[in-house]
C-alpha positions as MATLAB code, in Angstrom:
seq = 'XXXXXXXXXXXXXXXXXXXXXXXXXXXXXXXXXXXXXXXXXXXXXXXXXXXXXXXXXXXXXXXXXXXXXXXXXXXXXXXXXXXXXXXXXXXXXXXXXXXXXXXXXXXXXXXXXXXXXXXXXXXXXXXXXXXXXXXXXXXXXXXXXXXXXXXXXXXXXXXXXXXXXXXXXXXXXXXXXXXXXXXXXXXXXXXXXXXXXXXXXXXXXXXXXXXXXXXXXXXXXXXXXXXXXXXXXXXXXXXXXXXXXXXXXXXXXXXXXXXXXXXXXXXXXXXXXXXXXX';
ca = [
     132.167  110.869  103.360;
     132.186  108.718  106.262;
     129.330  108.905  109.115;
     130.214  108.860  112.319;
     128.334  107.236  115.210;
     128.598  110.644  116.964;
     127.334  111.986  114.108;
     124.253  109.532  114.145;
     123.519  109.898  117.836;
     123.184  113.363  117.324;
     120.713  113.926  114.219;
     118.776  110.533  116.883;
     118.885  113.176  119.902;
     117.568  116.204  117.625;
     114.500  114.168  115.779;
     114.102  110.695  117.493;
     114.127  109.269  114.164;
     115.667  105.442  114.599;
     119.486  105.150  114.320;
     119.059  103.264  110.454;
     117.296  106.104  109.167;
     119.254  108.881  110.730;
     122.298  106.645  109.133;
     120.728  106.884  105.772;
     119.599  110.514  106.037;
     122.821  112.051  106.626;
     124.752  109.497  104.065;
     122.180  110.940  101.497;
     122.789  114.606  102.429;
     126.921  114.089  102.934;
     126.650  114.780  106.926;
     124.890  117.865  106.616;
     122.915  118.068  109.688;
     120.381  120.895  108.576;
     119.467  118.630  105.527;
     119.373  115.495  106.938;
     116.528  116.689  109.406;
     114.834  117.622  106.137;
     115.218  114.601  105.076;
     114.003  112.880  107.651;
     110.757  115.325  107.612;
     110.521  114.515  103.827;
     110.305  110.797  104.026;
     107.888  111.026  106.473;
     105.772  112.688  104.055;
     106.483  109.829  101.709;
     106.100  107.591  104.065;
     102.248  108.788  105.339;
     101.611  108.952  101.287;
     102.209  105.434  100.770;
      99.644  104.541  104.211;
      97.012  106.909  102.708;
      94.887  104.011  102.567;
      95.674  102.383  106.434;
      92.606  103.106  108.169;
      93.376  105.716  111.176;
      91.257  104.853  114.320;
      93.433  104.642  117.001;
      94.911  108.094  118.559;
      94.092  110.710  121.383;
      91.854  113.627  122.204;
      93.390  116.258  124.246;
      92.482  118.966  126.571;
      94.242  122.041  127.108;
      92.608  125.584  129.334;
      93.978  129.106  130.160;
      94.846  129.810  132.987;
      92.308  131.574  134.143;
      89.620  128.649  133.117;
      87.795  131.146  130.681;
      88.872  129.062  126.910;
      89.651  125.751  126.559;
      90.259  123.788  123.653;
      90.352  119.896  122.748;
      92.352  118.222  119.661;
      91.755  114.823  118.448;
      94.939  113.288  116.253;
      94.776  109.870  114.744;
      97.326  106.951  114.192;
      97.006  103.294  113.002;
      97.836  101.487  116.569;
      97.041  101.839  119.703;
     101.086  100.993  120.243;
     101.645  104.293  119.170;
      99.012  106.356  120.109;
     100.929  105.264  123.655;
     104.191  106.180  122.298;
     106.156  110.193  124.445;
     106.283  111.064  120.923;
     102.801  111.242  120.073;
     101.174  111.989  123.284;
     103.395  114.982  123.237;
     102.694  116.134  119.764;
      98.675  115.905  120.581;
      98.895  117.943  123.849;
     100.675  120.177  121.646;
      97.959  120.450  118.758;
      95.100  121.012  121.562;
      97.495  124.284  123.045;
      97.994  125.706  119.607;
      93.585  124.997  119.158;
      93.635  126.894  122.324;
      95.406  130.002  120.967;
      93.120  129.686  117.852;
      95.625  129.050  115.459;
      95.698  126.141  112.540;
      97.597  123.032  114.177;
      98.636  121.796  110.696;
      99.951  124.471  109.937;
     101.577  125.846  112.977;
     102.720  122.126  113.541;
     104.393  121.447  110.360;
     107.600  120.512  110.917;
     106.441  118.302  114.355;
     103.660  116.253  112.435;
     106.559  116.005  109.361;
     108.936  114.735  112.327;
     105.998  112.545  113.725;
     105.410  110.696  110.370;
     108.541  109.779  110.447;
     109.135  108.607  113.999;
     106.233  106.585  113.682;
     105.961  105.243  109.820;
     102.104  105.713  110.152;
      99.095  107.544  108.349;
      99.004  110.277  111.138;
      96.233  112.146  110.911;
      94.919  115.842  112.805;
      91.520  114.967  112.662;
      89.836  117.861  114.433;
      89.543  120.645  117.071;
      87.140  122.146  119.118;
      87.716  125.924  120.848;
      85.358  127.373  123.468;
      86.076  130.879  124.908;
      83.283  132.067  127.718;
      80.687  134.308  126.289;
      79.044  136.175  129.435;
      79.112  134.952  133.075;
      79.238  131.570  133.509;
      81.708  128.529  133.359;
      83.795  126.503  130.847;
      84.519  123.090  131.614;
      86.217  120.122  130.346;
      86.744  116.257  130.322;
      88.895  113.552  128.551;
      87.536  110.431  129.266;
      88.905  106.674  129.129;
      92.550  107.945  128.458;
      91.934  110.044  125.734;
      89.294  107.985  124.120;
      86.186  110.591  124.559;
      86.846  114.615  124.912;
      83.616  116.834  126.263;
      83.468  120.732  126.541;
      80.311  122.515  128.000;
      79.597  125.715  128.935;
      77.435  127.172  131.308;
      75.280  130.465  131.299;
      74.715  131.783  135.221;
      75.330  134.794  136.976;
      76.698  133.282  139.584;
      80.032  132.977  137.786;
      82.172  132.586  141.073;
      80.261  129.709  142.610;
      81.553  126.497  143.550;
      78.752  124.878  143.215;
      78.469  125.801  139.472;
      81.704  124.830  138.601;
      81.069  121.562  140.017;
      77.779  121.186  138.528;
      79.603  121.966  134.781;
      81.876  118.914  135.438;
      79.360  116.576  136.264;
      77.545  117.665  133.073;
      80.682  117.180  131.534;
      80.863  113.790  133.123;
      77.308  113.146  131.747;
      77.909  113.751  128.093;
      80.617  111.667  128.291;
      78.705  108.971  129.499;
      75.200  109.338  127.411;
      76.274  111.036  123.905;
      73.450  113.567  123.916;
      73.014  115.478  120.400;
      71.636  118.140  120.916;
      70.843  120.876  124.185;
      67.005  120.501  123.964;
      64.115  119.600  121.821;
      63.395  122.847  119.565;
      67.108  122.128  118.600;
      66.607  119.017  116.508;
      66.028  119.547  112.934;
      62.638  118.355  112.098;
      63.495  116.227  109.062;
      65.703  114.082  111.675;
      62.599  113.830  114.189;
      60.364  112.581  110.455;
      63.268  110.287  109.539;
      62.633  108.642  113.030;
      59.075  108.917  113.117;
      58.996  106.941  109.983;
      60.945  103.880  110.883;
      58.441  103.914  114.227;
      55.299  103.930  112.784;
      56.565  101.273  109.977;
      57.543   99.488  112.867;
      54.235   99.471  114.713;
      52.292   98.974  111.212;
      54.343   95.539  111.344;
      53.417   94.620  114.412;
      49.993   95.676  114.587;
      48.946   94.719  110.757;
      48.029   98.163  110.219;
      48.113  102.158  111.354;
      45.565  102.812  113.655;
      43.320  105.905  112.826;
      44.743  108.958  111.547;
      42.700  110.728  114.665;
      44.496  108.263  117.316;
      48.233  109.032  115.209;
      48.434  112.075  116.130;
      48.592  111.804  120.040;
      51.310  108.672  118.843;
      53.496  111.004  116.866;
      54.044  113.108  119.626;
      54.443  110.615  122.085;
      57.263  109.160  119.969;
      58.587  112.533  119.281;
      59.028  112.946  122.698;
      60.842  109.777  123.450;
      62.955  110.900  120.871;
      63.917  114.140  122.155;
      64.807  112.660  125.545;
      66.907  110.437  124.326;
      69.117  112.654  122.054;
      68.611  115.985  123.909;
      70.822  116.515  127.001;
      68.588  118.490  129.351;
      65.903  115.939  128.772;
      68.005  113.008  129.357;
      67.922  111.094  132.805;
      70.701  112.632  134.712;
      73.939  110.000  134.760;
      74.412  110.117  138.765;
      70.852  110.398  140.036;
      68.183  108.731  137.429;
      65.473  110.096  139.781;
      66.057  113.501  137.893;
      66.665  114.658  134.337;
      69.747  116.786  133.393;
      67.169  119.854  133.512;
      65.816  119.218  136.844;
      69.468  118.353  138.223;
      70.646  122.189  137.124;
      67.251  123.538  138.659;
      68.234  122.052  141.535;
      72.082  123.646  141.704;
      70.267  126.725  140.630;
      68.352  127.268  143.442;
      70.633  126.366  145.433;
      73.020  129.352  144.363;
      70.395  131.878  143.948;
      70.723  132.050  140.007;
      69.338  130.493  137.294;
      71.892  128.197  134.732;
      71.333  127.377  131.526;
      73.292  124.987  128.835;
      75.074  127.582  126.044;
      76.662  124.372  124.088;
      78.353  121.399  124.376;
      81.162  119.076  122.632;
      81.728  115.808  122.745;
      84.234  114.095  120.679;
      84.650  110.216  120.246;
      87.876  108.597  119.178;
      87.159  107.555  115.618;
      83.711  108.188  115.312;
];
């Protein structure tokens, strides 16, 4: 049978899908409009099959929150470009993903027939890389970040039972601010696994055996070990790290300083911070 422009412009409206392949989905399927979407969602398939191998780096990480403030939720989806990691389509369909992470449900899954839709509309390896979902545990505060357009997404969540505060709700988005900028690990020391700490120990103390011919005594090593241990831990571990907008203070000593100020003590439950691609 014969397709019809107005035929065309209407399987384009419902899926986006370019005008040639909405042409040659409903010519396969006869004009059937039902099958030509599933089509359309089929070749996408085939197409992302055939791109397996295109390396996915480019993409978004999205934030979504209740309401009320008390779960949020970020997404990170991957393309090939950064063309169409700009593109309505897929800025939509990641915004998307990181509401259905917020409900706890599987974004594949509950997704399907978008991210079928999406492969086709953009004839790249699309990929949902991963999700993050933090729901408040106690008093305290949730907060959230996307940094750089999309390009780094931080949750953190604060323990204080000063819930209601202002000034802890500001103080949670300048941590989140912080992670974003420093890429802390871990909350604090006794959270690093120890073989990590040996692994960097080692290349240390090979490094200062090249550089000083030798060890020096095993008595004299052990003040060393912890020295560099310690150096360690404030680099990786976010309350030990200097704090981002006043290197006078650490992270630790910037929250002791909020908490006084409110009349509670705060503490650091967890963090997240995701990195396009990385």
């Amino acid at each position: 049978m014969a397709i019809t422009i107005q035929q065309i412009k209407e399987l384009r409206e419902a899926t986006a899908a370019g005008m040639g392949a909405c042409k040659e989905a409903l010519t396969a399927t006869n004009g059937n409009m039902d099958e030509a979407v599933k089509y359309l969602r089929e070749k996408g398939l085939a197409v992302a099959a055939k791109r397996v191998d295109k390396e996915s780096k480019q993409g978004i990480i999205a934030l979504a929150e209740a309401a009320d403030r008390k779960s949020m939720a970020l997404a990170e989806v991957n393309c090939e470009t950064d063309f169409v990691a700009k593109t309505d389509a897929f800025v939509k369909f990641v915004d998307d993903a990181a509401k259905v992470a917020l409900e706890g449900k599987d974004i594949e899954q509950t997704l399907n027939d978008d991210y079928k839709m999406l492969l086709t509309k953009t004839g790249e390896n699309v990929k949902i890389r991963r999700s993050e979902r933090y729901v408040l545990e106690g008093a305290g505060v949730i907060s959230g970040y996307i940094h750089m357009g999309g390009k780094i997404g931080v949750l953190v969540e604060l323990a204080c039972e000063k819930a209601d505060a202002p000034e802890l709700a500001e103080a949670a988005h300048m941590v989140c601010l912080h992670i974003a900028a420093n890429s802390p690990r871990y909350v604090r020391p006794e959270d690093v696994p120890q073989q990590e700490i040996d692994a960097e120990l080692e290349i240390k103390l090979k490094a200062l055996a090249e550089q000083k011919g030798k060890l020096p005594p095993e008595q004299a090593l052990v003040g060393i070990k912890k020295g560099m241990a310690a150096k360690f831990c404030a680099q990786v571990c976010l309350l030990q790290q200097d704090y981002v907008a006043d290197d006078d203070l650490t992270v630790e000593k910037y929250l002791g300083k909020v908490s006084a100020a409110i009349g509670a003590p705060i503490s650091v439950k967890r963090f997240c911070r995701m990195q396009l691609g990385a």
